[in-house]
C-alpha angles and dihedrals in degrees: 000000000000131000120177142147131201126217094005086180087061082221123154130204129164107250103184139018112206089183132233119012123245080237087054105137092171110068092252088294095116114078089194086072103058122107116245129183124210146192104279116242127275117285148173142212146191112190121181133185138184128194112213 
């Protein structure tokens, strides 16, 4: 049996910046329209196995 959870704070820093989206009407003067990745939520799991 497995039990884990991921981000137990819930905290949630960018962790990259991949620059202008392709949607991007601004000329990459807006910094509303760049595209930002975070830490995903928190989040839990159970995870069983059986050998047979």
């Amino acid at each position: 049996m497995r039990i884990g959870v991921n981000n137990v704070f819930n905290t949630h820093h960018i962790t990259d910046n991949m620059g202008a989206a392709a949607s991007d009407t601004s000329g990459g003067t807006d910094p509303g329209q760049f595209l930002h990745y975070f830490v995903p939520a928190r989040a839990a799991y159970l995870g069983l196995r059986i050998d047979l």
